[in-house]
C-alpha positions in Angstrom: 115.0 42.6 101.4 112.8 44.7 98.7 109.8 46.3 99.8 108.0 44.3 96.6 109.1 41.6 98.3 106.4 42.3 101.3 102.9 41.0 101.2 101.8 44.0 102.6 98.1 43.2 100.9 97.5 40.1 102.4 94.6 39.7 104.7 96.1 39.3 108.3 98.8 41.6 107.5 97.1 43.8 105.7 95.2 44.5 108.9 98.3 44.4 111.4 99.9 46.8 109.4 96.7 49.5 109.2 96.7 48.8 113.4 100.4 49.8 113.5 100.3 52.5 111.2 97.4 53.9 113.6 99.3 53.2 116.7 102.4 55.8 115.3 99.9 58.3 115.1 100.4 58.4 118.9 104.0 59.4 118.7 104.2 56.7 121.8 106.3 53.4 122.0 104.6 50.8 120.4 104.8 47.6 122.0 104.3 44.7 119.7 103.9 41.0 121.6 103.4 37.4 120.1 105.2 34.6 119.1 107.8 33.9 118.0 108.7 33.9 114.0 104.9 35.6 113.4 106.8 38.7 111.3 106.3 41.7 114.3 109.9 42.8 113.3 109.7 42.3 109.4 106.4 44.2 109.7 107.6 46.9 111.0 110.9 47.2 109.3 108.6 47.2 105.7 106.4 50.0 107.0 110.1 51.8 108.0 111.2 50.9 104.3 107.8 51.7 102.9 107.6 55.1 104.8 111.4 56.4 104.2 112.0 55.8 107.4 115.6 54.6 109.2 115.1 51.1 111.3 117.4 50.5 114.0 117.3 47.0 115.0 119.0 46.9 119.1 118.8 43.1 120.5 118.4 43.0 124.4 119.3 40.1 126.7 119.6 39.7 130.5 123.2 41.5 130.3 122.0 44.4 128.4 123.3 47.8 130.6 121.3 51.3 130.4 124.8 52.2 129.2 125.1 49.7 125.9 121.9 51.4 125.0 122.3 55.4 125.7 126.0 55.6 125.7 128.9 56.4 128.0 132.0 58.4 128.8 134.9 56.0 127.4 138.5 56.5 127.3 139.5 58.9 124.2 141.1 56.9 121.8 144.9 58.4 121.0 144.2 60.4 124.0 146.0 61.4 127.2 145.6 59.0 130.2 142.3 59.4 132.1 140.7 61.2 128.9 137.0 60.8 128.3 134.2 61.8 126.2 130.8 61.1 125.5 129.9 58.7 123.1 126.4 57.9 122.4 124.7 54.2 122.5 122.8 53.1 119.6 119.7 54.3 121.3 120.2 57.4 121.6 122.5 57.8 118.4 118.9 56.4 116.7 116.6 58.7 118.7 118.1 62.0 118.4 118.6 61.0 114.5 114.9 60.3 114.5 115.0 56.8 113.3 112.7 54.1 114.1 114.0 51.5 117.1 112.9 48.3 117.5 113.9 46.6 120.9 114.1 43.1 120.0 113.8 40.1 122.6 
């Protein structure tokens, strides 16, 4: 998607968008609620486009682990037996790169 693309003037989200933009002035979690199909996560991914900033879209369901989102020691590939290292989940991967996150679901 092009940022031209987004209707970033028009009335309802014109206001959403000024509301958001406030709320990162917190340098807190946002957490955005409504319905479904409304445009919370297309909103925020034009502001990330709009901004320069990085989106990282991570999708959660019921058998999302703490693991699949900061990361884990797993088996070093080409390694020797029982060899681990770190590797970081998207999460943190997005965090320390200071990108945007958007939990989604």
């Amino acid at each position: 998607n092009n940022i031209a693309d987004y209707a970033l003037s028009a009335g309802t989200t014109a206001m959403n968008a000024q509301r958001l933009l406030r709320a990162t002035k917190l340098k807190k979690p946002i957490l955005l609620e409504g319905s479904p199909g409304v445009g919370k996560t297309s909103l925020v991914g034009a502001l990330a486009k709009a901004s320069g900033n990085t989106l990282v879209r991570i999708n959660l369901s019921e058998q999302t682990d703490i693991t699949d989102l900061f990361g884990a020691d797993l088996p070093v590939e080409g390694g020797k037996g029982g060899e681990f290292a770190w590797r970081d989940g998207p999460l943190l991967a997005a965090l320390k790169a200071g990108h945007w996150v958007v939990l989604d679901e």
